[in-house]
N, C-alpha and C positions, 0 to 999 in steps of 0.2 A: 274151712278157715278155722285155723288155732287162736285160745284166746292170746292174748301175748301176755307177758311175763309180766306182773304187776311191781311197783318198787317196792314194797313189803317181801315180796317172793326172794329180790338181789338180794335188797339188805340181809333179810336172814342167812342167803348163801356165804353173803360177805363177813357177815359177824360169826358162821360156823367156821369161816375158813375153807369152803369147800371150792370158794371161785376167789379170784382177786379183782383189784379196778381195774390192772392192766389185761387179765383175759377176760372180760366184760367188753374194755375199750379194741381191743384187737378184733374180738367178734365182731362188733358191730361195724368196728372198717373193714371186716373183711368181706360185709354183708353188699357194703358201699359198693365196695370194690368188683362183686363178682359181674360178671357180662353177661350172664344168663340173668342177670336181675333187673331193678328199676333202679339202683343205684343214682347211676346219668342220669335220672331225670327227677331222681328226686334231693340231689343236694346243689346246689347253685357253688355256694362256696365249700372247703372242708380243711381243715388245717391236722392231718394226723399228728404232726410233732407236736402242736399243743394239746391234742386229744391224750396223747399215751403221757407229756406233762403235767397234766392233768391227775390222771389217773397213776402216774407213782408219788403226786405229792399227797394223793390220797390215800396210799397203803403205808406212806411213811409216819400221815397220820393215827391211822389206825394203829399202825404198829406201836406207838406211843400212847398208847389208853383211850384214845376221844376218837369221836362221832361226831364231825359237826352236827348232822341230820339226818335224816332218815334218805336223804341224797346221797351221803357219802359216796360215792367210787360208781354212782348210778350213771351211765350214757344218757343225756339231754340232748335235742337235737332243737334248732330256735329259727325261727321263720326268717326269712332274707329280707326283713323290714328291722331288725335290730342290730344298732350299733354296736359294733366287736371294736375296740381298739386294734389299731393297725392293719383293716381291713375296708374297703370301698362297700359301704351297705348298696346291692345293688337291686330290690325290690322285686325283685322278678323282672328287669327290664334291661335292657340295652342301653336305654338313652344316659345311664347314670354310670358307665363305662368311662374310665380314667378321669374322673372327679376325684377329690382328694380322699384318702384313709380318715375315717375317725380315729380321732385324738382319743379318746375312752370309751369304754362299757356305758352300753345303754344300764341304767340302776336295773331292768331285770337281769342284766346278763348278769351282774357284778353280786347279785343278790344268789343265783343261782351258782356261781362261781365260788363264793362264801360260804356257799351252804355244802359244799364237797362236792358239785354235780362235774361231772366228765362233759365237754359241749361237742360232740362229733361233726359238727357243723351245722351249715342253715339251709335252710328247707327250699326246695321251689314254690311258687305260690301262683296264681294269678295277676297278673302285670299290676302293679301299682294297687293291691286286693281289691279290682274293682271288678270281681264276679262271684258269683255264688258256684261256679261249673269247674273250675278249678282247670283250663285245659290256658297252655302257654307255648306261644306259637316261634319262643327265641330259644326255650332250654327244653322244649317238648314237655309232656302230658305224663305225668306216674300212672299208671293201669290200675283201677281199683281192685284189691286183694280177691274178690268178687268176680271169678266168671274173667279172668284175664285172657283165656281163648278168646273170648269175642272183645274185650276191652272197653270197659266202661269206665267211663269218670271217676275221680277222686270226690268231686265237690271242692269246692272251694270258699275263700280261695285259700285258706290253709291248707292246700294240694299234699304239696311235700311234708308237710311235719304229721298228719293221717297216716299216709305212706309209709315213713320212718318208722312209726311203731309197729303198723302190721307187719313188715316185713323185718325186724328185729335191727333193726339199723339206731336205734332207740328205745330205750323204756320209757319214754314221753317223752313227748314235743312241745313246746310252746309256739304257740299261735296268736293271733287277732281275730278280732270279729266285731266288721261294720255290721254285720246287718245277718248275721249268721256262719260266719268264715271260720269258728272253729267249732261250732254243734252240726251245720251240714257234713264238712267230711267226716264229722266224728257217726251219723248216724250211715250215711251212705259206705261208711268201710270197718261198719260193727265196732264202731269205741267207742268211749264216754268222754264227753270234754265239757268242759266247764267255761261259759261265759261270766263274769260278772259282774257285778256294779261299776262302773267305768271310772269312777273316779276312785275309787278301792286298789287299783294297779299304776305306778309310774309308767304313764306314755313319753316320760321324756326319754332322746335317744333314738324314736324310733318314726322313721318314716310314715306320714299321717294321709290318713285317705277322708275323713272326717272327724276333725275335734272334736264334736258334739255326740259322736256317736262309737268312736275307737273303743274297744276293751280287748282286755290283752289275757287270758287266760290256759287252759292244760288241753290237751288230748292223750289219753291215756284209758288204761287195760279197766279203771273202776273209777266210783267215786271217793273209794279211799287216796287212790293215787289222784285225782281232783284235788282235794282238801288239803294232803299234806303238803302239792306245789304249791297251792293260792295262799295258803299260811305263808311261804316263804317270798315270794315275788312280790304280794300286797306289805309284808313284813310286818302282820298280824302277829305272829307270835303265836297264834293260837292254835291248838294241835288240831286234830283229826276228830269231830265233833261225834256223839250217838247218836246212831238210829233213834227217830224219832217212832212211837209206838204205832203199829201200822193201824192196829184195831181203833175206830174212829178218826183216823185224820180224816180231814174234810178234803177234798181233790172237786174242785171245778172242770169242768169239760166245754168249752165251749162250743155253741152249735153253730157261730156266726164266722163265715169263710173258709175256716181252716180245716175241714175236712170237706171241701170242694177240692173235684178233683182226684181224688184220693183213687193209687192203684187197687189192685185184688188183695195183692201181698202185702201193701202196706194196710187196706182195709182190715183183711181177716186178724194179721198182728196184732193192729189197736183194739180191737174186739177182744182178744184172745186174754191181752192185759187187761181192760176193763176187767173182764169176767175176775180175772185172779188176784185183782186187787179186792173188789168187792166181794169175793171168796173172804180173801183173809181179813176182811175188815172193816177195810177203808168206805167210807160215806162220799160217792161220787156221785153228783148234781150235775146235769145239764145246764148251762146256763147261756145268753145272749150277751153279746157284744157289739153294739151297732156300732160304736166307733170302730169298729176292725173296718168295718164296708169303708169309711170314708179314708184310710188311708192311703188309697190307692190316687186320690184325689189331691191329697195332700203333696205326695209325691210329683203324680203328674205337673204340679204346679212350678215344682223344680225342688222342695223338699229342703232336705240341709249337706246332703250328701253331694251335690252338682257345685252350688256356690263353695261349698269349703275345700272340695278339691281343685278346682278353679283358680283359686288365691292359689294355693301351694304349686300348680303346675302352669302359671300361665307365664311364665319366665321358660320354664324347660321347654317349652311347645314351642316357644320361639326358635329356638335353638335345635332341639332334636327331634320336635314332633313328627319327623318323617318316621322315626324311628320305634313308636309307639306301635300296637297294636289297633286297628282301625278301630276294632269295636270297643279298647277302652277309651280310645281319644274319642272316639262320638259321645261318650257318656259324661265325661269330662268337660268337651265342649259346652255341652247345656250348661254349666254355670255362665259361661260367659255372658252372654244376654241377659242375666239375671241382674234386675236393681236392690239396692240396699234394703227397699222397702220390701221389697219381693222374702228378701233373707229376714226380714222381722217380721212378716204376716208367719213366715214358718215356725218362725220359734216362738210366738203366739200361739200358731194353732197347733203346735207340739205341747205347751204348758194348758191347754185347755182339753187337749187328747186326753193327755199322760192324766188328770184332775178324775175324767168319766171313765176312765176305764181301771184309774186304783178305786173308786167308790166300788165301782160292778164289784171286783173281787176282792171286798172288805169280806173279813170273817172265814176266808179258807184257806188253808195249810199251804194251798199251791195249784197252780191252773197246772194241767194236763192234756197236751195233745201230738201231734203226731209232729215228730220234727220236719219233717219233708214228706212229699203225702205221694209221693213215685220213688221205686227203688233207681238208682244207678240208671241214667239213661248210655248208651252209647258214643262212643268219641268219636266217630266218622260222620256221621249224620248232624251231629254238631259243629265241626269244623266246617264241612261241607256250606252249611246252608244259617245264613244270618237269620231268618224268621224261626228256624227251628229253635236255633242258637239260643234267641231271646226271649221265647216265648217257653224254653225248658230255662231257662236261669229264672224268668220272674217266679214262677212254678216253686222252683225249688226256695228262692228268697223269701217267697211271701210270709211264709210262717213265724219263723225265727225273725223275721225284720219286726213282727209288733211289739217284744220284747228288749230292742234296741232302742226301737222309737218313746219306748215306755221307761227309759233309765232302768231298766230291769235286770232281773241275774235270771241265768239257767241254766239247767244242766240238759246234757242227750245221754238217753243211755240206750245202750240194746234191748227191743226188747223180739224181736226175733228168731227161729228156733234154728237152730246147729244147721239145719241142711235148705234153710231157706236164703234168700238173698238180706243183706240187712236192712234193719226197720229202726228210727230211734224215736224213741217215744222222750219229748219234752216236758222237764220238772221245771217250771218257772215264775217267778214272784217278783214281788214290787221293789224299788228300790235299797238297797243297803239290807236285804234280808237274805243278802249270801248265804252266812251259817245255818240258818234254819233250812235253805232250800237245798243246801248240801245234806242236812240232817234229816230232812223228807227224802232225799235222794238217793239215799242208805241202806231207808225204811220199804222202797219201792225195790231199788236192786235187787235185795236180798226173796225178795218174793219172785220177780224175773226170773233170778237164777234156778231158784228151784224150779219152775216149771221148763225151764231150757234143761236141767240135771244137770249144773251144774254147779 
């Protein structure tokens, strides 16, 4: 596996004059396009004529002196949960099949749109983002970049926009992420993505799997290409932030759940980082989290993910529920039995969670652990068999969901070596501490990459 192309790498091509938007944009439908590829099943919708319009009103820009961004004439690809004007947003699902076109741009798209970004279309995902496995049984499964002879997972359920970038179909994707949907495929297909603070990114526009916990963020080749998207989409303003000094930052590790489980490959990885962070510096503390043990509890109870998809789909189920994937209408279903009161003890014991677990990691830089603690499982044995199904999605979710549940930001980044299967090690912290945790994220890469040589 190649790293992909980072958007600092186009730009420069673009700004020497060496590539233009429209062979950038032509590459990447050509990528769509080929039939030895994952193309089919990794774009749901795809508009070339506005792609290559796109991409000559962006040279016509340039050709007149200005840049809007560091986007200019870049290929974006945007998950099948955002509104496109003149386009049916259809979620990764069948049931929302000849329902009306949106009337305009969800504000991410119109933000990325403004900023000069080329949108080669939207991504396949997980039915309604309601998995962490990324596998969709109406527009079929993207092959993880990873060992595609045997065919493993993307992760989900930002499936297709992962996809998109490994296989040059984009230079970053925008995705979602309830409960880990853009840090899992970003670590199960060696990228870096960026979740953030949830209310830091306009969810209007775009089809909701849970209010309380949606965030809308990047998958891409670095953290650099991270920051410069979340600058744009949040409409921060704010550039591309420094590495923060790696010598003494403080990195929490926690000892409580989230390395249960854990494979050889992802074991030996996390190990291999530890060691070379605290080579280069870094002050990593072991520490406890007993509020991790009880979320599983919290959940089981029905959570906030069940009732709030429930409100939103309990009209469509009437209507098209045959149409649904069984296993995300059973997950779906649980809202319904659920009382008012049921949906306020949750978000009680979510504000009494989120209270003991920002005290625990008062005073360090950034908690650190394994994003998903088993590499890529297989896509046959998944389809196959519903206990396997769900008993590898909680697996994979459990990690990434405390940081959802915690209003938190994070980053995944590779930490992996060139010939092993990919491993993402999570950069994560407390609320509205995006920049910094991009700026730790920087600080961590850059040591990564050296010991990966690159």
């Amino acid at each position: 596996m190649t790293r992909p192309l980072t958007i600092r790498t186009a730009a420069a091509a673009l700004d020497a004059g060496t590539t233009t938007a429209s062979t950038l944009a032509d590459d990447a439908l050509s990528r769509i396009s080929d039939p030895a590829g994952e193309g089919a099943r990794v774009f749901i919708r795809r508009n070339d004529q506005r792609a290559r319009h796109l991409a000559a009103a962006s040279e016509r820009t340039r050709a007149a002196g200005f840049s809007r961004s560091p986007l200019e004439g870049v290929p974006i690809s945007v998950k099948d949960l955002f509104d496109i004007a003149g386009e049916t947003t259809l979620a990764g699902s069948v049931a929302l099949k000849g329902r009306p076109v949106a009337t305009g741009n969800a504000p991410v798209v119109s933000r990325l749109i403004a900023a000069g970004a080329v949108i080669t279309g939207t991504t396949n995902m997980s039915e309604f983002a309601f998995s962490g496995i990324g596998i969709n049984p109406h527009y079929g499964t993207p092959k993880n970049p990873y060992d595609r002879a045997t065919g493993r997972v993307p992760g989900g359920s930002s499936s297709g926009a992962a996809v998109s970038v490994t296989d040059g179909m984009a230079v970053a994707a925008i995705g979602t992420d309830t409960g880990g949907s853009i840090r899992i495929p970003s670590a199960l297909c060696g990228l870096t993505g960026f979740k953030p603070t949830a209310r830091r990114v306009s969810a209007k526009g775009v089809v909701p799997l849970s209010t309380s916990l949606d965030s809308i963020g990047p998958l891409a080749a670095s953290v650099t290409c991270c920051a410069i998207i979340d600058a744009i989409i949040s409409a921060s303003g704010e550039g591309v932030p420094e590495a923060a000094p790696i010598r003494g930052l403080r990195l929490a590790v926690p000892q409580t759940v989230v390395l249960d489980g854990m494979d050889k490959t992802v074991a030996a990885a996390f190990q291999r980082t530890l060691s070379a962070l605290s080579a280069a510096g870094a002050v990593i503390t072991e520490i406890e989290i007993p509020e991790f043990e009880t979320l599983s509890g919290i959940y089981a109870r029905g959570g906030l993910v069940a009732p709030e998809a429930w409100h939103w789909h309990r009209a469509l189920l009437e209507e098209a529920g045959d149409t649904y994937d069984p296993r995300v209408k059973a997950r779906i279903l649980r809202g319904r039995d659920l009382s008012a009161a049921d949906y306020l003890d949750a978000l009680a014991a979510r504000a009494a969670w989120t209270a003991g677990v920002t005290e625990r990691v008062r005073g360090y830089d950034a908690v650190i652990l394994p994003t998903v603690p088993i590499i890529a499982p297989e896509i046959a044995p998944l389809v196959a068999d519903d206990t396997a199904f769900f008993a590898a999605n909680g697996l994979i979710l459990r990690n990434p969901t405390f940081f959802n549940f915690l209003d938190g930001c994070g980053l995944s980044v590779p930490c992996h070596r060139p010939d092993e299967a990919p491993v993402g090690l999570m950069i994560a912290g407390t609320a509205m501490q995006d920049r910094h945790i991009l700026s730790v994220g920087l600080a961590i890469e850059a040591v990564l990459d050296a010991v990966r040589g690159e």
